[in-house]
N, CA and C atoms as a LAMMPS dump frame, in Angstrom:
ITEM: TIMESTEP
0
ITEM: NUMBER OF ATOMS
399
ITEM: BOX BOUNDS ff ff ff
-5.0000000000000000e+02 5.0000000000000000e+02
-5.0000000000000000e+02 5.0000000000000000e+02
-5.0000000000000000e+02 5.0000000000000000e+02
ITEM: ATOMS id mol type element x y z
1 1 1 N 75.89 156.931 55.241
2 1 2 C 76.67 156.008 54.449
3 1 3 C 76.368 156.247 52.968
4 2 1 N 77.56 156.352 52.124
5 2 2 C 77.254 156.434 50.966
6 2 3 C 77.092 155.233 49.954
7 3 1 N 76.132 155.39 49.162
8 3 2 C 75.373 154.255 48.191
9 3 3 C 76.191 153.86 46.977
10 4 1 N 75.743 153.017 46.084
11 4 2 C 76.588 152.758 45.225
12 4 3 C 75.741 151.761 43.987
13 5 1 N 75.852 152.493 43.27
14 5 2 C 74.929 151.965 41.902
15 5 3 C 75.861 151.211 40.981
16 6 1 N 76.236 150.171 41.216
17 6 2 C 77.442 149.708 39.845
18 6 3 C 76.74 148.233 39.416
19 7 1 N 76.368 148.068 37.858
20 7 2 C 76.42 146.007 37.528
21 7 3 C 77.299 146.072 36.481
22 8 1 N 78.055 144.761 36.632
23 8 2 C 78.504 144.247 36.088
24 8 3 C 78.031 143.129 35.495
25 9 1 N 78.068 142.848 33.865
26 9 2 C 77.236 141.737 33.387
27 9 3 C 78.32 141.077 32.347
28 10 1 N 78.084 140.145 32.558
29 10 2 C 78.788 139.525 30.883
30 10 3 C 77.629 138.581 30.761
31 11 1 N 77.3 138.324 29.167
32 11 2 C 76.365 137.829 28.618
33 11 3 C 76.251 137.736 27.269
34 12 1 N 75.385 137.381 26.527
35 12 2 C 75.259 137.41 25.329
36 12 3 C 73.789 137.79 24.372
37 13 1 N 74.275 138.538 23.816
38 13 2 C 73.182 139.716 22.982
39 13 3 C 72.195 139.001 22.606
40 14 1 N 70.904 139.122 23.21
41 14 2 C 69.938 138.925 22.421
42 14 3 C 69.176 139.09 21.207
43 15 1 N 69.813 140.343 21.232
44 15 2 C 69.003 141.017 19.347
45 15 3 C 69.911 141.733 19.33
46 16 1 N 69.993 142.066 18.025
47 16 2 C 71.228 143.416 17.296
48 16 3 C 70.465 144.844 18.27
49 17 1 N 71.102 145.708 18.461
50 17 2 C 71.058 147.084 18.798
51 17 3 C 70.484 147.679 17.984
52 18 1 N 69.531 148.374 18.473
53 18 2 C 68.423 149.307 17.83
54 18 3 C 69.426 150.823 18
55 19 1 N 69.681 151.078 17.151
56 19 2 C 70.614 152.281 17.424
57 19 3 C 69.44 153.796 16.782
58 20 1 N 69.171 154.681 17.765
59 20 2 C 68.336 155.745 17.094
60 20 3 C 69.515 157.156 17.551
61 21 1 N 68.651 158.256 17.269
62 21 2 C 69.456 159.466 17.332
63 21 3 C 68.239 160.395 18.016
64 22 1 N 68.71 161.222 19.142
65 22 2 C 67.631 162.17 19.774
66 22 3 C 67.589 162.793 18.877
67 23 1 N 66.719 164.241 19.114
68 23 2 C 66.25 165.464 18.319
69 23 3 C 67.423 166.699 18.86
70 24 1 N 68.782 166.032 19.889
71 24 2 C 69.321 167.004 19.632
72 24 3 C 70.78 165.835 19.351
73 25 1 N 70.618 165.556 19.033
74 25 2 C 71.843 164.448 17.755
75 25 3 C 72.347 163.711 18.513
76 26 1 N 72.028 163.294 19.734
77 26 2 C 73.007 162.372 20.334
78 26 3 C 72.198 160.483 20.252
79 27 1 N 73.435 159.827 19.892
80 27 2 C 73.169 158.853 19.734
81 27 3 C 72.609 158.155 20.829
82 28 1 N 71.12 156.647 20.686
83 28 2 C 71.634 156.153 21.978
84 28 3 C 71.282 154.527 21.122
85 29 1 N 71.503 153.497 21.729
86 29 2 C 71.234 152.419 21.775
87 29 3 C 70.368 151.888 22.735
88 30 1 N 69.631 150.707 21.877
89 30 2 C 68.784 149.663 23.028
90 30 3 C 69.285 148.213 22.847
91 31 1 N 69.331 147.25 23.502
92 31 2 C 69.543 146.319 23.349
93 31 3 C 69.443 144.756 24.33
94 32 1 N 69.447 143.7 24.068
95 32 2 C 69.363 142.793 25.626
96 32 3 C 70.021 142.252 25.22
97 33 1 N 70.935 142.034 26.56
98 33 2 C 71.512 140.461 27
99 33 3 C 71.104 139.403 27.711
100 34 1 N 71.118 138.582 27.308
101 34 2 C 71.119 137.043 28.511
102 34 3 C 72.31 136.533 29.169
103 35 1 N 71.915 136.254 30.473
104 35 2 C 72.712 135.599 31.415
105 35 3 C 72.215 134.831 32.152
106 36 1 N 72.917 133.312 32.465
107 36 2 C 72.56 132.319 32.797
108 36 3 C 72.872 132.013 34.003
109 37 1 N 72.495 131.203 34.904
110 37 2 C 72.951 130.81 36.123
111 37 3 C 72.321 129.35 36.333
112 38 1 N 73.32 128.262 37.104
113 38 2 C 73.072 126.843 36.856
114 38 3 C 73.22 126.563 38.177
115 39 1 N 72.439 126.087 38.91
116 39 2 C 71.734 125.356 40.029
117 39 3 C 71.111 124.294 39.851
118 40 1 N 70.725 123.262 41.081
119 40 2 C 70.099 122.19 41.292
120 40 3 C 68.985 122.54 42.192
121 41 1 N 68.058 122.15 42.075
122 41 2 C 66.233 122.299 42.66
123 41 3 C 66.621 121.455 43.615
124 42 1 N 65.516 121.792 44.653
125 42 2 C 65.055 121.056 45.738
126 42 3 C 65.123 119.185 45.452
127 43 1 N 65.002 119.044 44.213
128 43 2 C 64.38 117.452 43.591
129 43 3 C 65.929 117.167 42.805
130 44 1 N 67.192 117.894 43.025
131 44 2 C 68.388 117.452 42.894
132 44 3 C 68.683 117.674 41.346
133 45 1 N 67.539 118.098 40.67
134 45 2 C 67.405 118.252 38.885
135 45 3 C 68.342 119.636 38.924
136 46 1 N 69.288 119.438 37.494
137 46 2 C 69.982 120.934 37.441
138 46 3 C 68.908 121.351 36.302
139 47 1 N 69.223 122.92 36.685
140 47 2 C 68.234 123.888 36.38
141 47 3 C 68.796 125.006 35.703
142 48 1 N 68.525 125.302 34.429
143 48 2 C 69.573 126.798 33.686
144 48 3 C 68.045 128.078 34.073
145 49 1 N 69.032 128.57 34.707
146 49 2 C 67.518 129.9 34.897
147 49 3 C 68.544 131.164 33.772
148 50 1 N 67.857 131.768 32.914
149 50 2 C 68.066 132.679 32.217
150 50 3 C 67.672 134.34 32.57
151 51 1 N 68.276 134.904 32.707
152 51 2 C 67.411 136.394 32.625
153 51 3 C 68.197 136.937 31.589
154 52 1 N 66.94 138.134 30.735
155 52 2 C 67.018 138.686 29.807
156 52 3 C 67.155 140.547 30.694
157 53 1 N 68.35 141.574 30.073
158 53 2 C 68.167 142.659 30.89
159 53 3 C 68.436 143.601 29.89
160 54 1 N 67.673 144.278 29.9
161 54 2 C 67.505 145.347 29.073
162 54 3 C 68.857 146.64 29.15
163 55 1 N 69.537 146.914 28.006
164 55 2 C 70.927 147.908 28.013
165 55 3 C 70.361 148.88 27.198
166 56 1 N 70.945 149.833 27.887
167 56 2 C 70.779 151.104 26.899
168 56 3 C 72.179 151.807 27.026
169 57 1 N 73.069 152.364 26.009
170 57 2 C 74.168 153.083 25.8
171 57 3 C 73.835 154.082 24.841
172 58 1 N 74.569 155.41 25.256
173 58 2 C 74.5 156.661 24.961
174 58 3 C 75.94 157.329 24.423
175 59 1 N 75.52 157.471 22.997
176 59 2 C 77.081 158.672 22.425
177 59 3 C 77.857 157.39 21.777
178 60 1 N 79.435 157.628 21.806
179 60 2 C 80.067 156.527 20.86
180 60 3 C 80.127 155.452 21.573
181 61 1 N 79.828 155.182 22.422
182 61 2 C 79.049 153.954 22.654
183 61 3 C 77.895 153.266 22.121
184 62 1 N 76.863 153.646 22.213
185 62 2 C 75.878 153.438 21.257
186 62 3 C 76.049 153.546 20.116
187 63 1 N 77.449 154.467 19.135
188 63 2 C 77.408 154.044 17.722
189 63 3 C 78.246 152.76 17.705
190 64 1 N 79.029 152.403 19.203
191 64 2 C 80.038 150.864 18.62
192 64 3 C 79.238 150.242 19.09
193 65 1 N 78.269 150.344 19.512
194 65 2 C 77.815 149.114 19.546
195 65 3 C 76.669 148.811 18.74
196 66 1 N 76.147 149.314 18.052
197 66 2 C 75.505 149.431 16.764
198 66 3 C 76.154 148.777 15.625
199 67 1 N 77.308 149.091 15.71
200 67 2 C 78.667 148.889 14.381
201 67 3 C 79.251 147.603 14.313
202 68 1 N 79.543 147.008 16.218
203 68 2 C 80.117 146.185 16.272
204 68 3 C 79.612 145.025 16.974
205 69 1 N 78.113 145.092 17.68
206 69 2 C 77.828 144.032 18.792
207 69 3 C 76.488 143.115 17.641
208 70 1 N 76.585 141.958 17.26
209 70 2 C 75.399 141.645 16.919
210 70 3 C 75.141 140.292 17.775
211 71 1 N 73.169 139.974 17.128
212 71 2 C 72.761 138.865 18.369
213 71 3 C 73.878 137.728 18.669
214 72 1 N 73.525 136.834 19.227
215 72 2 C 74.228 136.029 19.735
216 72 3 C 75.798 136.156 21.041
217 73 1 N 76.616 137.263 19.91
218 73 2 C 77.556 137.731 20.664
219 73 3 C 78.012 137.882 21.812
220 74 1 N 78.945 137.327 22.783
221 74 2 C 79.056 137.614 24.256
222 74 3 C 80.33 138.782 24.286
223 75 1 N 79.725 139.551 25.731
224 75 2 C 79.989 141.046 25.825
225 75 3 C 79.906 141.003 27.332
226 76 1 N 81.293 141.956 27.66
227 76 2 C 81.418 142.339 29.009
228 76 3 C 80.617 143.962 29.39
229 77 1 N 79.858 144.209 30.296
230 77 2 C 79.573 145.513 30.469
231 77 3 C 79.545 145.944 31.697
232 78 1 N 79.465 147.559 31.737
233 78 2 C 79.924 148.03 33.406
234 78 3 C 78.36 149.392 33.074
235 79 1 N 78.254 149.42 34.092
236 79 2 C 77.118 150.569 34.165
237 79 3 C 76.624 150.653 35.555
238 80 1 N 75.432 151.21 35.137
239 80 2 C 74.222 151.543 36.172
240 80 3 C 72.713 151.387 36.636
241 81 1 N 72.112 150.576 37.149
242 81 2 C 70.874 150.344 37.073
243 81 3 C 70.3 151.703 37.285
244 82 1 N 69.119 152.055 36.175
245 82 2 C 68.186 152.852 35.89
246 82 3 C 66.692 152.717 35.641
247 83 1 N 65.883 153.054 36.59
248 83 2 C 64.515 152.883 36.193
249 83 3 C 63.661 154.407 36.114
250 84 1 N 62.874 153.768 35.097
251 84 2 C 61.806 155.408 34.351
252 84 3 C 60.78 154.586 34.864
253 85 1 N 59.577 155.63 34.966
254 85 2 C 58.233 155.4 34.832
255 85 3 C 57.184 156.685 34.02
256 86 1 N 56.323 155.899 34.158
257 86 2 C 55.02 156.687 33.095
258 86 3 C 53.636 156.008 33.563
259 87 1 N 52.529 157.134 33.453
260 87 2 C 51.592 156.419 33.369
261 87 3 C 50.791 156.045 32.354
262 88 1 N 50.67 154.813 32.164
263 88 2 C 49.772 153.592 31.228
264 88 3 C 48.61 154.33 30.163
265 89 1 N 48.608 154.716 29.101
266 89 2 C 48.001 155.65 28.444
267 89 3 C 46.63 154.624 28.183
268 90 1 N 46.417 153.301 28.544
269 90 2 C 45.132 152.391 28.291
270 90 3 C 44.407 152.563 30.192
271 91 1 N 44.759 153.585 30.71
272 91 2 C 44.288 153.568 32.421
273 91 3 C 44.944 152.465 33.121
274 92 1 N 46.425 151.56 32.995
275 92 2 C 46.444 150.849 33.624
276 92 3 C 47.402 150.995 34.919
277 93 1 N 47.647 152.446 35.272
278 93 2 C 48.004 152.939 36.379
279 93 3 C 49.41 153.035 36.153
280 94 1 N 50.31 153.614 37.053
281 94 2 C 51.766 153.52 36.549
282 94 3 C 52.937 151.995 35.982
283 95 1 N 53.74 152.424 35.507
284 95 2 C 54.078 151.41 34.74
285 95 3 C 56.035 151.823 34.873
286 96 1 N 56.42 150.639 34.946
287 96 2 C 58.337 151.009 35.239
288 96 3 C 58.664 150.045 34.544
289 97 1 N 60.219 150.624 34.088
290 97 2 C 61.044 149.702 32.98
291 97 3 C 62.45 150.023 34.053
292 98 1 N 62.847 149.263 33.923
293 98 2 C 64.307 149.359 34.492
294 98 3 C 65.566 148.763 33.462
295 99 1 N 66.619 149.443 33.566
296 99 2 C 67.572 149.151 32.255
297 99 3 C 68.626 149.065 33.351
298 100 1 N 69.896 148.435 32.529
299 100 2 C 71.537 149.136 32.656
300 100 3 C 72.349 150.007 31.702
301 101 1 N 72 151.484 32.271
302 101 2 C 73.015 152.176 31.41
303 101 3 C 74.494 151.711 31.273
304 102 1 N 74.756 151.765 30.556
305 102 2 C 76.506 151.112 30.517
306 102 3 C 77.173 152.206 30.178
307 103 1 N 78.213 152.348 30.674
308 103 2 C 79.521 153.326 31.273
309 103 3 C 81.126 152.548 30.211
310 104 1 N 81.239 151.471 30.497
311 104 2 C 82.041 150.406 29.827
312 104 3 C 81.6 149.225 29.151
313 105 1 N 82.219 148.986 27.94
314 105 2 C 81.886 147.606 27.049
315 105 3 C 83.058 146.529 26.729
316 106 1 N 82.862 145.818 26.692
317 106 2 C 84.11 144.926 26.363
318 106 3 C 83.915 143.979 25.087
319 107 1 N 84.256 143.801 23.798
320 107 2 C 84.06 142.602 22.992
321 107 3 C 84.431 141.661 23.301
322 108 1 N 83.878 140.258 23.624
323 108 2 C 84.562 139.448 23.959
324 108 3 C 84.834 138.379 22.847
325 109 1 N 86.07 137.925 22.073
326 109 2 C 86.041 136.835 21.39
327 109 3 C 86.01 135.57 21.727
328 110 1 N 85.541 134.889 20.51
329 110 2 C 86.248 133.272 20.262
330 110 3 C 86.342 133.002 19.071
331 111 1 N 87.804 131.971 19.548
332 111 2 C 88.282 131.873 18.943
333 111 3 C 89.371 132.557 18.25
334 112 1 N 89.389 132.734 16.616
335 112 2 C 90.502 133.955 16.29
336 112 3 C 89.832 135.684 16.428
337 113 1 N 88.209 135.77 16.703
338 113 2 C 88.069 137.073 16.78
339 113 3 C 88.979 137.635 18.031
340 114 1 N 88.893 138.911 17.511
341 114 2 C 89.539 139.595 18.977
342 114 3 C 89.16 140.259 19.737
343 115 1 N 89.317 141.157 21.041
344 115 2 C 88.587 141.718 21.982
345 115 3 C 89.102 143.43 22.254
346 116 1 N 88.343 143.941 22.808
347 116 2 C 88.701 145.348 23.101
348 116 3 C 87.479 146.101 23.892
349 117 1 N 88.199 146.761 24.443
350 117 2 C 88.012 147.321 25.941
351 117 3 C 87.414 148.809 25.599
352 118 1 N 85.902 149.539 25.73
353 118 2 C 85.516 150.298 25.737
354 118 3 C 85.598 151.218 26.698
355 119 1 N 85.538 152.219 27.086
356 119 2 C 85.068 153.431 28.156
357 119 3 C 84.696 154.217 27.484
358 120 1 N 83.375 154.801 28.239
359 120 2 C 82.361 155.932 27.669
360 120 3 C 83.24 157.312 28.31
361 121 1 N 84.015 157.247 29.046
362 121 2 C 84.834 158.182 29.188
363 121 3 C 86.792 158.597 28.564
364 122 1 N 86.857 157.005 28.082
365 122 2 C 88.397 157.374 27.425
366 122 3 C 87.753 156.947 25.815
367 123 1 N 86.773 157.502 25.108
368 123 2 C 86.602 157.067 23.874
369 123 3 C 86.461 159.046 23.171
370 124 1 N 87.888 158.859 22.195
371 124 2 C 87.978 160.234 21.724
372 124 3 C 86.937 160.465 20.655
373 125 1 N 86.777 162.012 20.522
374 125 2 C 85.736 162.531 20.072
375 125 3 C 85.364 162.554 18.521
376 126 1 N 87.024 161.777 18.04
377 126 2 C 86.667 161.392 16.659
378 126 3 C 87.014 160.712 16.367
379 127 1 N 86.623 158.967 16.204
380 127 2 C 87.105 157.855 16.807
381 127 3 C 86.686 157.748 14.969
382 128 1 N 87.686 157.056 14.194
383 128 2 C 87.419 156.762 12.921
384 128 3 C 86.585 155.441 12.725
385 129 1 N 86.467 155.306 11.528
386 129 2 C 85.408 153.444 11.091
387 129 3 C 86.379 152.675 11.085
388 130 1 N 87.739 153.271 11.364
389 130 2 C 88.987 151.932 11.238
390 130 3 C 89.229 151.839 12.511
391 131 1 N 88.596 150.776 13.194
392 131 2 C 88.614 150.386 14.793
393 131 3 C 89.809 149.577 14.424
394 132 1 N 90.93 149.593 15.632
395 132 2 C 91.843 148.845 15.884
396 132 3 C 91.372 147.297 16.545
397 133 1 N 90.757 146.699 16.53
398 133 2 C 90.296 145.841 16.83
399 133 3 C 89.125 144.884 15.522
């Protein structure tokens, strides 16, 4: 049976995008979102549980979203869960980070801002600073 790696998140940016550049020029981004989920406890109390998830985007993705996503902001995204490891350079044995590469972005507005629809695969190779959006 074949597997299938896909999340979908909408959420809202925790910190602006750390946007860096490898040593062979390709852009990438780091960044988190939060997403909330609202339940009632055992004791009938509602409860906001938050998770914070770590994004990373690569190429003109990572420069729009550098350009265009800051904190607060809510954002649709499509990707892939990814985890690295390393071992702990203080001896504390191996150590894992897990991210979502994102594949697709979405701006989401309110109000009079407006929205627009990313793909890391339909985004041309010389996309000007005058975003239609």
């Amino acid at each position: 049976m074949a597997s299938v790696n896909k999340v979908i998140l909408v959420g809202n940016l925790g910190r602006n995008p750390e946007v860096k550049t490898t040593p062979s020029g390709t852009k990438v981004a780091n960044f988190s979102i939060a997403t909330s989920e609202k339940y009632t406890d055992k004791s009938g109390n509602k409860q906001d549980k938050i998770e914070w998830i770590n994004i990373v985007a690569w190429g003109k993705l990572a420069e729009l979203a550098g350009k265009y996503l800051k904190k607060g902001k809510p954002v649709y995204l499509e990707g892939k869960m990814a985890t690295t490891s390393w071992e702990d350079k203080n001896g504390g044995g191996k150590r894992y980070k897990t991210d979502v590469v994102i594949s697709q972005m979405q701006f989401l507005g309110r109000g009079n801002e407006q929205r627009s629809d990313i793909n890391q695969e339909a985004v041309p190779g010389d996309m000007s600073d005058d975003m239609p959006f």
